[in-house]
N, C-alpha and C positions, 0 to 999 in steps of 0.2 A: 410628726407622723410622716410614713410615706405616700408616694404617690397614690396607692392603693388603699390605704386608708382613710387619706383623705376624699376620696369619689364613695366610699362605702357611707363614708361617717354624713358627707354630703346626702345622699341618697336617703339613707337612713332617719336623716332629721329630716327630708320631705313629709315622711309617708311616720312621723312617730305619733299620733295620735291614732290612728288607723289599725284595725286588729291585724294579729297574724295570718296569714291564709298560704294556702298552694298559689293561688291567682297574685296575690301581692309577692312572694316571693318569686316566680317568675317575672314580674313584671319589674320588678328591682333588678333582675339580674339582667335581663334585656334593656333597660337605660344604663347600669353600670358599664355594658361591654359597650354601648350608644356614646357617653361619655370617654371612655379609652379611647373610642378610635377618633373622635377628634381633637382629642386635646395629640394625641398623635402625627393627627394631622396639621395642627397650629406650630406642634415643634419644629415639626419640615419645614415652616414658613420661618424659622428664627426666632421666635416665641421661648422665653424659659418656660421650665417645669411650671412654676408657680404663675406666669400670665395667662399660660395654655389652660390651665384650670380654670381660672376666674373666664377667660372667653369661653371656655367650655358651659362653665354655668349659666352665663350670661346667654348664649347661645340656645340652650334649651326651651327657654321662653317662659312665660306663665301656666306651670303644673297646678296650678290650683283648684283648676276643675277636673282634671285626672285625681289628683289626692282626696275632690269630693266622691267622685264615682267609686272609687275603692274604698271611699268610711260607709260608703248605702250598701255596697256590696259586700263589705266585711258584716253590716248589721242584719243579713238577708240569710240566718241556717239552710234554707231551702237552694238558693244559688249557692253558696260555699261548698255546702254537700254535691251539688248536680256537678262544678268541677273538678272537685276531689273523685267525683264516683269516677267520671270518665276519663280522666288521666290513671286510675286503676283499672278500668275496664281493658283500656288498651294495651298495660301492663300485664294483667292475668291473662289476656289473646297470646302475648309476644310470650309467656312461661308457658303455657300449654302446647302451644305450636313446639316451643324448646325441648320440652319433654317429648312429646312423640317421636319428632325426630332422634333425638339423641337415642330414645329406646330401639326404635327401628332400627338403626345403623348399629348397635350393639350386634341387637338379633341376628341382622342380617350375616356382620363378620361372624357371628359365631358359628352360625349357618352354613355358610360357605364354607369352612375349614372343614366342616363333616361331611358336604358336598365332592364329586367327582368332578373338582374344577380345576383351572390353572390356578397355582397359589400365587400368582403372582397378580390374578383377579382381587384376592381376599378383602387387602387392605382399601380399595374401591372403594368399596360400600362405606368408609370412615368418613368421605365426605357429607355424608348426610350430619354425621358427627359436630363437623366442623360448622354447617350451615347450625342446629341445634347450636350449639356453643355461640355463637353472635344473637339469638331469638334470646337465649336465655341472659347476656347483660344486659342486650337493651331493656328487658321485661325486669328485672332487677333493677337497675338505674332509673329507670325511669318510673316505679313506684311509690305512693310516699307512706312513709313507715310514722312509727310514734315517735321518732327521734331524727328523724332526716324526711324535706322536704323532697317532693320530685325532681330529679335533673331534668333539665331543657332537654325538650326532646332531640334536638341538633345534635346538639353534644353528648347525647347517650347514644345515640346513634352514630356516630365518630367513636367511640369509646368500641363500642359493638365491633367496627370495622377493624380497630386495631384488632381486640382478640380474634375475629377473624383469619385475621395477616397470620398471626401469631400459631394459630391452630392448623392453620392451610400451611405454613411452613412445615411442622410435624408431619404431617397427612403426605405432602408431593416430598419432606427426605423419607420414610417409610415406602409410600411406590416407586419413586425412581430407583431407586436402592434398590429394592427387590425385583426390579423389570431389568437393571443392566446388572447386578451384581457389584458396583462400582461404588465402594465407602466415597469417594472426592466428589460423583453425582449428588450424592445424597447431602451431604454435606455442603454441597454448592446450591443444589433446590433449597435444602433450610434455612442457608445464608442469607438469601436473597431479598422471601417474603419475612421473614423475622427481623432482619432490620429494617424494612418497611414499617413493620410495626410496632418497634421499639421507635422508631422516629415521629412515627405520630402519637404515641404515649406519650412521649416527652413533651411533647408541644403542646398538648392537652393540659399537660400536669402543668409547662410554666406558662402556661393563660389562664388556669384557675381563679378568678376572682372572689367568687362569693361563697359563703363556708352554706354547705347545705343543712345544719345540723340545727333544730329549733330552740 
């Protein structure tokens, strides 16, 4: 096995008598990323793969009253449900918000274009667009479905920013473009924020450790 599966498999036999839940799956995947970074840290020091692991383990200390508090907490429907609800709560806040915006900024551009305005105002109002399009991953990511548990909010929120990046690139090559007339403006505004956030997509995707899917 590799590195990666051996901290999973680790992890995993901690907590295998213990129900599934939202709360134990974050809390696995917050010691698995606890776990990387120092056995990270041990290889700096000269440490192979395989000692960095065992000190990494050994380093953790006695889980065994963390692993009792999540078997009371797995056997509790009342707590299980109270943070499933609110990890959805927050999630339905962050799609609703997504939705308005996003409708709005429709409106709006479509609005203006029948308006007696500068067209080079128009595409303006897309940024409401763009703010909608980051409300609506994080509120998607970070919900949890009947087949995929919640992402860490961190990380859904990083996820959020890249499409961001990604949308705001569209959004400033469509205005600059239309403000100087200049294809290489627009193409250089696109450039800029787009690989920003195709770089932090990457980064996101090769730190993935733990599979979200129940």
């Amino acid at each position: 096995m590799n590195l990666n599966q051996n901290v999973q498999r680790y992890i995993d036999d901690l907590f295998k008598d213990v129900g599934d839940s939202q709360q134990l799956f974050d809390l696995k995947q917050e010691l698995i990323t606890n776990m990387h970074a120092r056995i990270s840290d041990y290889k700096k020091q000269g440490m192979s793969e395989e000692e960095a692991l065992q000190e990494a383990k050994a380093s953790m200390g006695d889980m065994s009253g963390l692993v009792e508090d999540m078997r009371e907490h797995g056997e509790d429907p009342a707590r299980l449900s109270a943070y499933t609800s609110m990890t959805n709560r927050i999630s339905t806040v962050s799609l609703v918000l997504s939705g308005m915006l996003i409708v709005f900024g429709l409106f709006m551009t479509v609005g203006m274009m029948f308006m007696e305005v500068d067209p080079v105002a128009v595409p303006g109002t897309g940024i409401f667009i763009v703010i909608g399009g980051v409300f609506l991953t994080y509120g998607l990511l970070s919900r949890e479905t009947t087949n995929l548990y919640a992402m860490n909010r961190i990380r859904a929120a990083l996820y959020a920013v890249t499409v961001g990046f990604m949308l705001f690139a569209v959004f400033t090559a469509v205005t600059s473009g239309m403000a100087t007339g200049e294809l290489f403006v627009a193409f250089a505004s696109f450039s800029v924020f787009f690989a920003i956030g195709v770089g932090l997509w990457l980064s996101l995707l090769l730190t993935t450790r733990v599979s979200r899917r129940k």
